[in-house]
N, C-alpha and C positions, 0 to 999 in steps of 0.2 A: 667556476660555478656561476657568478655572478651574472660576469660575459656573456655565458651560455646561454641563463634566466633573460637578460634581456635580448639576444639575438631571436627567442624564441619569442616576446612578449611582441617585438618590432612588425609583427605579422601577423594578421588573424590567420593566416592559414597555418601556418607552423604553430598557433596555438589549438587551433584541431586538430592538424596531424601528431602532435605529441601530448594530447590530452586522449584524444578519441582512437587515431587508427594505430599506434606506438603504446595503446593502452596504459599511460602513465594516470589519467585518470586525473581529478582535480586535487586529487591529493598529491599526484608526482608536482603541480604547480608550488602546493605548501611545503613539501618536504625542500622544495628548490630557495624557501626562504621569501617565495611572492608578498611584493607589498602594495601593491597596487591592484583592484580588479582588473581583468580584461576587458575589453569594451562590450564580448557577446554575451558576456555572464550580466552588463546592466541592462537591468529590468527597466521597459517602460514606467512610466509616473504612475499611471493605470492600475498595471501591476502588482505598488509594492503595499506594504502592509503599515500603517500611519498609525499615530495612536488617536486621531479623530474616528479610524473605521473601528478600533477595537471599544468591546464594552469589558470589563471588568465584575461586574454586577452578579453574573449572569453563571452558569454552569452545566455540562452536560451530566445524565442520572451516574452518581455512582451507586450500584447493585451491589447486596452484600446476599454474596450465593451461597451463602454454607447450609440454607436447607433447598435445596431444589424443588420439593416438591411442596412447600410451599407456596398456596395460588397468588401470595402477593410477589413472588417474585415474577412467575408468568404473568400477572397483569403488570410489574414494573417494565418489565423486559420490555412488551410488547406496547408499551402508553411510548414508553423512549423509543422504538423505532417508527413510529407513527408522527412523533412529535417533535422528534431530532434528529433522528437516523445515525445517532454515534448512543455510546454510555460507554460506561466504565466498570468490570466484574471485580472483585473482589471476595478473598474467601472462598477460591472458585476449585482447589485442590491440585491444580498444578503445583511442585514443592517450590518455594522460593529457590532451593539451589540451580535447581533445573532452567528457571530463569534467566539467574546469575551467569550460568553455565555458556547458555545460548548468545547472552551479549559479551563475553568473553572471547566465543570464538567470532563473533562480528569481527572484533577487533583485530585479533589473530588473522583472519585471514586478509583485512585488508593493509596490514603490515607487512604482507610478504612483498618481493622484489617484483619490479614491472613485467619483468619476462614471464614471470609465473604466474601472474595473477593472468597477462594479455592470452595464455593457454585458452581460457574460457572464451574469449570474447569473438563476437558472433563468424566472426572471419576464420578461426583457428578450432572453435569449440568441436569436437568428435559427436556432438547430441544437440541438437536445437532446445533440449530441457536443460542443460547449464550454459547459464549464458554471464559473462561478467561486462560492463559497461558502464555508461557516464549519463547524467543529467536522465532524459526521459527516448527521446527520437534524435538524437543532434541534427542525423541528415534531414528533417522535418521541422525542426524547430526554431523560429526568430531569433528566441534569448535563450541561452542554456541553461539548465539547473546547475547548483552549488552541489553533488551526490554522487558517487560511484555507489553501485550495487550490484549483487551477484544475486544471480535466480536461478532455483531449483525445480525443478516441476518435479515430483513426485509420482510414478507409473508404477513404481515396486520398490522394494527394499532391494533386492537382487541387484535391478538394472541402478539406485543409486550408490551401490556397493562396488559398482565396474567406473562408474561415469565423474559420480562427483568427488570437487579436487579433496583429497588426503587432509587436507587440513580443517576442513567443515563436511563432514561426513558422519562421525558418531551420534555428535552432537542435535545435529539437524534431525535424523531418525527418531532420536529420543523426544526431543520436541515436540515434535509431531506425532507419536505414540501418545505422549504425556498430555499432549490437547486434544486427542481426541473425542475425550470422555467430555469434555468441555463443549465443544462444535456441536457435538448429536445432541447433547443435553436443549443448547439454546436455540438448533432449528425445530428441536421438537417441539418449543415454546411457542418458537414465532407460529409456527404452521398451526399449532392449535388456535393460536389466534385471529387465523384465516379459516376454520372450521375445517381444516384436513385432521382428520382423527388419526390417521398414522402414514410415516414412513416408511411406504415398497421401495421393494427395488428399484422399479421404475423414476419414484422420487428424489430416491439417494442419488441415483445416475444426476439426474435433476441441479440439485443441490449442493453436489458435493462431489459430483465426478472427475473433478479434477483437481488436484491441491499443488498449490506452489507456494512456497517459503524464500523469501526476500530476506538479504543482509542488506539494511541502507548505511551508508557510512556520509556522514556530512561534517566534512574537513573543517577545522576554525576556517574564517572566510576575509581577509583585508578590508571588505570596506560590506559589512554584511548588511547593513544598512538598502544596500541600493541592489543587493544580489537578491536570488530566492532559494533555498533548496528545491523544494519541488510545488510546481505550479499551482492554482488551483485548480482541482479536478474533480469527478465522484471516480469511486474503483469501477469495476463492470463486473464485478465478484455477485457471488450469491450475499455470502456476509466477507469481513475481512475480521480476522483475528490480531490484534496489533499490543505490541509488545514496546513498550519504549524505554530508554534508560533516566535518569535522574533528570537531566539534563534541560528539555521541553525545548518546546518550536515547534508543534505540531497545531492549527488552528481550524477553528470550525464554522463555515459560516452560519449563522443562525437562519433556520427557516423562514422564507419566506421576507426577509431582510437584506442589508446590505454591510450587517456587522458581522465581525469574526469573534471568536470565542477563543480563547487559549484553554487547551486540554492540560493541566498540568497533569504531571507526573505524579501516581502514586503507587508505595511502593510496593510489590507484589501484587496491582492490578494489569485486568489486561484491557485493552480498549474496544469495542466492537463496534464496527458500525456494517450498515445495510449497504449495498453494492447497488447498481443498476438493475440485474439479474432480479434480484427479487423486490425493485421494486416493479417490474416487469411483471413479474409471477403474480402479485400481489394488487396489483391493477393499481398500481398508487399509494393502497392502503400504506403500504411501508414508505418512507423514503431516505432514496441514497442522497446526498448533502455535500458540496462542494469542501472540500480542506484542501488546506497548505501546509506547507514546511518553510517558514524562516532559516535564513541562513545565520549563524554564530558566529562570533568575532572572539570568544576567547575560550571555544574547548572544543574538541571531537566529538561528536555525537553519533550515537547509533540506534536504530531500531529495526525489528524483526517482525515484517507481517507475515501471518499466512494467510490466503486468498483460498476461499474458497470456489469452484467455479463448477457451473456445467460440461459437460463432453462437449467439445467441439463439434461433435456432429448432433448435440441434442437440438430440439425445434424447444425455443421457449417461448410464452404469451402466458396471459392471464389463466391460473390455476383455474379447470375446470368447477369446482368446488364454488368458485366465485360470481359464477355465474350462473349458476342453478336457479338463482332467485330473481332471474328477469336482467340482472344490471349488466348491462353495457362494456364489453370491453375497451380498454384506450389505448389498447395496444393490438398488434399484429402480429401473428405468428411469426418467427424471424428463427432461422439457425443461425444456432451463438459463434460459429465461426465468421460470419459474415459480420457480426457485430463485433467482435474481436480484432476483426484486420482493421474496418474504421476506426476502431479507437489509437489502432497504433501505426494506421500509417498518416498521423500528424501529429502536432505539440497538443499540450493539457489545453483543453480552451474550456473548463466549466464544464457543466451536463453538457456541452450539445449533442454528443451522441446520442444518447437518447431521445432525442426527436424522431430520429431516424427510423425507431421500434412502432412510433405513434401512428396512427390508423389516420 
């Protein structure tokens, strides 16, 4: 094993072909007993997270949702995506077990053997809506991320009943049943806050035409210091639904700053923040916010977003709603699939996609 571990370490390229196309995954490096980073997993200086750049002080909203219709929770809701583009629900009626349940089978399915997880990965996968992989782009990206993750796109119960693997399959369904009432609750909130008085169809397509649920798994990491889980970036989601375990490393930068924020963990909250997508729709009004994932040096961590997204063939720009009153759009009509391939055919670098939307 040893031999092996280092005949593989001896070579970047044998460290991408048995991390990436042999889909062992950063975690097949851990289970081999790795004590040393590899050279592509260190992050520039640029990069990594100091305790000069962090502030401690500081905190994103936690909401306590047990009355919804309550207007101060629509005005909290809606002040934090204005003024942070993340928060934190609580009370929000998803059951803790379900929860529980949902980071259980993270775990689970990222313990099964390489051959069986490598089924999903994008070379082998039967559906381009389950996909299993590593870091963010490898073939696109400078420095790799510390993460294997499995992704679901969601089309039907039926078609995830044929496609997705046997071992994260019940689970996920229920999840995403069980948050639903939660997602319609708080786009109804935001869009009230943009003077849309309801959700058509048209909108829903809009907002929530597409759903994908993410298993992230982030391996303890040898020298995590100098690694990253996942880079800094905004989602390109309407909102993202995010789920974390006990464990934390997930940071936020503060608007308009150059400090990051630690999200801690609490428990039976879920984390929400604003996407691209609508801060697109939103003319601004909303905004989506750069985060990262730190990498661990002494546990496994897991977390579980679901992305909420537009139809790939939807045209999204500033909600007409928004401009009724003379103001200016700062954005361009754009179909979200063309903004989707930019975002993913290179590494995390920040918003800059969204430039791209900019008129």
């Amino acid at each position: 094993m040893v031999e092996h571990l280092s005949k593989i370490l001896s070579n970047s390229e044998k460290v991408f072909d048995f991390v990436v196309n042999e889909g062992h995954g950063v975690k097949g490096l851990c289970d081999m007993g790795i004590e040393v980073l590899p050279k592509q997993y260190i992050q520039p200086l640029e990069e990594r997270i100091t305790t000069s750049t962090i502030i401690t002080d500081d905190s994103i909203p936690i909401i306590d949702a047990s009355n919804w219709d309550d207007p101060k929770v629509a005005d909290q809701i809606c002040k934090a995506a204005q003024n942070w583009g993340f928060f934190q629900v609580i009370n929000h009626g998803v059951p803790i077990e379900v929860l529980d349940n949902i980071k259980e089978t993270s775990h689970r399915f990222f313990n099964l053997p390489a051959e069986e997880k490598k089924k999903y990965t994008k070379e082998n996968s039967v559906t381009s809506n389950v996909r299993y992989g590593t870091s963010f782009t490898p073939e696109a990206e400078k420095t790799l991320g510390w993460r294997d993750y499995l992704s679901l796109v969601h089309v039907s119960d039926d078609e995830a009943t044929s496609f997705w693997p046997t071992s994260c399959r019940e689970e996920p369904l229920d999840y995403l049943k069980k948050c639903d009432a939660v997602i319609r609750k708080i786009l109804n909130l935001l869009m009230g806050g943009l003077n849309v008085k309801a959700i058509d169809e048209e909108k829903e397509e809009l907002l929530m035409g597409s759903r994908r649920i993410n298993f992230n798994y982030y391996p303890k990491c040898p020298n995590p210091e100098l690694s990253v889980g996942v880079g800094r970036h905004s989602d390109i989601s309407t909102i993202t639904v995010l789920l974390q375990d006990n464990i934390g490393g997930l940071y936020v930068k503060k608007l308009d700053t150059n400090v990051w924020i630690h999200v801690p963990p609490v428990n039976g909250a879920l984390v929400i923040n604003i996407g691209d997508a609508l801060q697109i729709m939103s003319n601004d009004q909303y905004k989506s916010v750069e985060h990262r994932v730190i990498a661990n040096g002494s546990k496994n961590r897991v977390s579980v977003p679901i992305f909420l997204h537009p139809k790939p063939t939807s045209v999204i720009g500033p909600l007409q709603e928004l401009l009724e009153n003379g103001k200016k759009p700062i954005y361009k009509q754009i179909l979200y699939a063309d903004y989707t391939n930019i975002f993913f055919s290179k590494g995390h670098d920040g918003k800059d996609t969204v430039e791209f939307a900019k008129i």
